[in-house]
N, C-alpha and C positions, 0 to 999 in steps of 0.2 A: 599559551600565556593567559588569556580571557579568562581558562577555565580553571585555573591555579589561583587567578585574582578572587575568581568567583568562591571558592571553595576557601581560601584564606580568608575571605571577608565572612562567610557560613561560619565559621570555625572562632572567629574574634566575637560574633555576635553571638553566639550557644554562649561561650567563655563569662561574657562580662554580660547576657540574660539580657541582651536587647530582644530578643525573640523569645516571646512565650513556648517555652519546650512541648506545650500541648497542640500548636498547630504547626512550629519548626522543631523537630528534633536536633540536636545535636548531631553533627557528622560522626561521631565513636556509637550514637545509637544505633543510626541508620545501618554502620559495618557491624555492630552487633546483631543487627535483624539480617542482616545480608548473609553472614558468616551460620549464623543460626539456620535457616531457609536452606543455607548450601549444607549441610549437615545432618538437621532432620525430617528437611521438606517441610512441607504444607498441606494441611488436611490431610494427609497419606498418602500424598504424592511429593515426587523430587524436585527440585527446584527444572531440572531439565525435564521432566516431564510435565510442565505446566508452558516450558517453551517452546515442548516441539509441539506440543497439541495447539497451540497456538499458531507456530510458524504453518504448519500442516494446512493448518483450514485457511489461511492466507494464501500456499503455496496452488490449493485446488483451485483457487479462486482465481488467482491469476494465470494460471494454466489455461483455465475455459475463456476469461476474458482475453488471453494471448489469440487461442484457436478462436474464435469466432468475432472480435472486435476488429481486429486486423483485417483477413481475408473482405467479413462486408463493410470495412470502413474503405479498402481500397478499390470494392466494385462499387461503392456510392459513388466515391468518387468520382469512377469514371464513368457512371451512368448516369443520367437526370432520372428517368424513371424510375432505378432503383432508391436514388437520395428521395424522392419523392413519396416513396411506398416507406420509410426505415425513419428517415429523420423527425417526421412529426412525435413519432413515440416515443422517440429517448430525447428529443427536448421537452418533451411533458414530465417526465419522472428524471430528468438528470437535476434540475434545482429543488427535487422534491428532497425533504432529512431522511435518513437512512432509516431509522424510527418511525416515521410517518406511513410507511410501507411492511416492516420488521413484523406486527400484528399478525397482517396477511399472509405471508411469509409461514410464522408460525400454523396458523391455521388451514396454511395446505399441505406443509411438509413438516409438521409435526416437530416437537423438541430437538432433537435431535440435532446431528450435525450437517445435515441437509440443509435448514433453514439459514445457518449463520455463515456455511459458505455461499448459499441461493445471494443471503443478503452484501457479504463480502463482493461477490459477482457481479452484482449489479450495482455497485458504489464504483467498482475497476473498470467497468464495460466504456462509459461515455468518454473518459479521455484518448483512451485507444483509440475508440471509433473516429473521434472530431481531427485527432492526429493522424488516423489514415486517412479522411476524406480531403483534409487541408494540402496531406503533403504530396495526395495525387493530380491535387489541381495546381500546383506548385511548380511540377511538374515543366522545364521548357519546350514546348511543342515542337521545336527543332530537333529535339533530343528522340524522342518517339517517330517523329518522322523519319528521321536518320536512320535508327533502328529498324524502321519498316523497309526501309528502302535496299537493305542491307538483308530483307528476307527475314526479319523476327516477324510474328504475328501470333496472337492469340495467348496461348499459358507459354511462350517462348519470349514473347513479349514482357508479359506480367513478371515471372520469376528473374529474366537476367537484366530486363531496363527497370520496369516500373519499381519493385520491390526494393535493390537494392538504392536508389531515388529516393525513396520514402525511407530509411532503415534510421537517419538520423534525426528527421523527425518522430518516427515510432519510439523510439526508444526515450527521446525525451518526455512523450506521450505515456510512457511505461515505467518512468521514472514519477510523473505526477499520478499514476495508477495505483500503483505502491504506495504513496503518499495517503490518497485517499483511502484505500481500503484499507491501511493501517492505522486510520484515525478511528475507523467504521470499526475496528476489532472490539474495542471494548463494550461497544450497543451489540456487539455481536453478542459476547460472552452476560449479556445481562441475565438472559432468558434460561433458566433450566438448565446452569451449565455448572461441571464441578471441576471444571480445568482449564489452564491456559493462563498469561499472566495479568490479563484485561482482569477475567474474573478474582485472580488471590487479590490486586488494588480495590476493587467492590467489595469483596467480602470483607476484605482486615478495616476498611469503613466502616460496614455496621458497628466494630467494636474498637472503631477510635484508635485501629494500630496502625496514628500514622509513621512512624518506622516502616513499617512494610509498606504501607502503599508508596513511601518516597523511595523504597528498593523498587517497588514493580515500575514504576514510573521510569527511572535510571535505567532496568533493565530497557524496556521498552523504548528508552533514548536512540540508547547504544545500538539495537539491534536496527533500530529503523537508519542509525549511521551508516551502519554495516554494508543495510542493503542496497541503499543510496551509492554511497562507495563503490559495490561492485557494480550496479548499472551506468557509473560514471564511466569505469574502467573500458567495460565493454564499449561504449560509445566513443572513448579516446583510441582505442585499439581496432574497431571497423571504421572510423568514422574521423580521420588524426585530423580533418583539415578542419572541421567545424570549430568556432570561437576564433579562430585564425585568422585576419586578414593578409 
């Protein structure tokens, strides 16, 4: 309904020229550049090939930030030692801008697609990490106890008490992870890049097609909907009792 109000008020303002067509286009431009895009691509590329190359260098990003945020956010957790060796470094660079680091980045791992997933990576890493160390100390000590007592101990422990313990806080942690590094997409795509949908909004900038950057944008909505949606799904589906009293 919001989004219907939204789009019918778009649509009355284009009509009767409350909105300068040079910074709001018209919603019949916008599906014009949309429909255009979906037909002849962009710079010689397809409109789906500018999303998967985008979704791609997202999807590595959070792969690596899965595999290694997790496993040592949940032995901080349960070590002091280890929280003590790990946590000073990524709260030194976790409030740092993605940009402020993205230079370096370039400068060790070259243009390429290395640096923009290195930087996606490390925009993903610290919620993970803060969400496995939180939800190990969360943790009822009853609960572990009981398990011990019961003869779990050690990676028997970890994978069938601890893990699934932490799985609904992880995932919300995974849910703000995705968030982050999909805002980080478009600093990603600044640098030496000819694809992805961060980059076609920058480039149609230089030459004032905002039509298209209000398609990149919308695409870029929708898809961070998407994925939100399914990490919702999955979190309702392991996890039913959570939000529930």
């Amino acid at each position: 309904m919001a989004v219907a109000v939204v789009l019918g008020f778009w649509e009355i303002g284009s009509r009767f020229q409350l909105f300068n067509p040079v910074f709001v286009p018209s919603p019949e431009q916008v599906w014009a550049a949309f429909t255009d895009i979906l037909r002849e691509g962009y710079k010689g590329h397809s409109l789906y090939y500018h999303i998967l190359a985008s979704l791609q260098r997202l999807f590595l990003a959070l792969v690596l930030a899965l595999a290694t945020a997790i496993p040592l956010g949940l032995l901080c957790g349960s070590s002091r030692l280890l929280m003590a060796l790990f946590d000073p470094f990524i709260e030194f660079y976790r409030p740092l801008p993605p940009l402020a680091y993205y230079t370096l980045l370039v400068l060790w791992f070259g243009i390429t697609d290395v640096s923009k997933v290195a930087l996606l990576f490390l925009s993903a890493f610290p919620p993970l990490f803060i969400a496995g160390v939180y939800s190990v100390q969360c943790i009822p000590g009853d609960r572990i106890n009981g398990a011990r007592s019961l003869g779990a101990a050690n990676w028997r422990l970890l994978v069938y008490v601890v893990f699934p313990s932490c799985l609904p806080d992880l995932l919300t942690g995974l849910r703000t992870s995705v968030g982050v590094a999909y805002s980080t997409l478009v600093a990603a795509e600044m640098v030496a890049a000819i694809s992805g949908v961060g980059w076609m909004v920058l480039d149609a900038s230089k030459f004032l097609r905002n039509d298209i950057i209000y398609v990149g944008i919308i695409i870029m909505g929708v898809i961070a909907i998407l994925l939100d949606s399914c990490i919702r799904a999955v979190l309702r589906r392991t996890s039913p009792w959570v939000g529930k009293e």
